[in-house]
matplotlib code that plots the C-alpha trace (Angstrom):
import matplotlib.pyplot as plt

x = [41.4, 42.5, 45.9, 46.0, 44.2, 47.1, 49.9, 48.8, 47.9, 51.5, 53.0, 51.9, 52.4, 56.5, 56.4, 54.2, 55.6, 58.7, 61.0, 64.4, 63.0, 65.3, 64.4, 66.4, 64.3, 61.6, 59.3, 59.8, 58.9, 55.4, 54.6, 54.9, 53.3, 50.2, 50.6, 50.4, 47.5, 45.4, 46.0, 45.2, 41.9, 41.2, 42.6, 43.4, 40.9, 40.7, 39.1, 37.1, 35.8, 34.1, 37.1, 36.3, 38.3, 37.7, 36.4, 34.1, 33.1, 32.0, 30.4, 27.9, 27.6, 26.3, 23.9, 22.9, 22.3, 20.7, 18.4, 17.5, 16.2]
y = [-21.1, -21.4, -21.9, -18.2, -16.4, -18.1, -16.8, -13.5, -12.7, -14.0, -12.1, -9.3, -9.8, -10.2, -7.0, -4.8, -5.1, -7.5, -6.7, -5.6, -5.6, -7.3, -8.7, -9.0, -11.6, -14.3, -12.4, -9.0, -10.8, -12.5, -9.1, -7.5, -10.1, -9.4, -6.2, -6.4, -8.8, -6.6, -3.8, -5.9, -7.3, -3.7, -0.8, -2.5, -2.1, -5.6, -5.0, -8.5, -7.2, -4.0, -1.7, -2.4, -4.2, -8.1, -6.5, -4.5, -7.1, -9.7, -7.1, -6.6, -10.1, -10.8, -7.8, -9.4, -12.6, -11.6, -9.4, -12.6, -14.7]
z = [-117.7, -114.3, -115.4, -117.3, -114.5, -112.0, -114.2, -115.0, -111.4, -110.3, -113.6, -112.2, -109.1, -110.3, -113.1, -110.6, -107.6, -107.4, -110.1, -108.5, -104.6, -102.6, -99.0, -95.8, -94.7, -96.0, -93.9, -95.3, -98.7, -97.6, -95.7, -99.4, -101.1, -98.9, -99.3, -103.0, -102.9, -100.5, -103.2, -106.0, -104.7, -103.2, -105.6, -109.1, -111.4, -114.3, -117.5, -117.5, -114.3, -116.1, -114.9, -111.4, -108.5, -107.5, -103.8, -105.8, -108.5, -105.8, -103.9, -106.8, -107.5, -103.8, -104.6, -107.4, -105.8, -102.7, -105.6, -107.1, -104.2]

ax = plt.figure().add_subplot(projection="3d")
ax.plot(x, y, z, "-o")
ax.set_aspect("equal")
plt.show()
């Protein structure tokens, strides 16, 4: 499972973001990778995640497990 989750995060990452970018430097590239990734975990909303974004996801798992103690 780990395996799936890996590639479609970096397919998306590729198809989303990537796809005909080109960089001047290694460091423009890893600045837009970040850039992506705090976007992703932020803003993009996953389906498995009830249509809401990782950030927000965990958030209400914390909730739920600070609820629970």
């Amino acid at each position: 499972m780990a395996n799936a989750c890996s590639e479609t995060l970096f397919g998306s990452l590729k198809v989303e973001w990537l796809h005909g970018q080109r960089f001047a430097t290694i460091r423009e590239a890893k600045d837009a990778v970040l850039e992506w990734l705090r976007w992703y975990n932020r803003s993009r909303m996953h389906s498995t995640l009830d249509y809401s974004s990782p950030a927000e996801y965990e958030q209400r798992w914390m909730e739920q497990q600070q609820a629970a103690a």
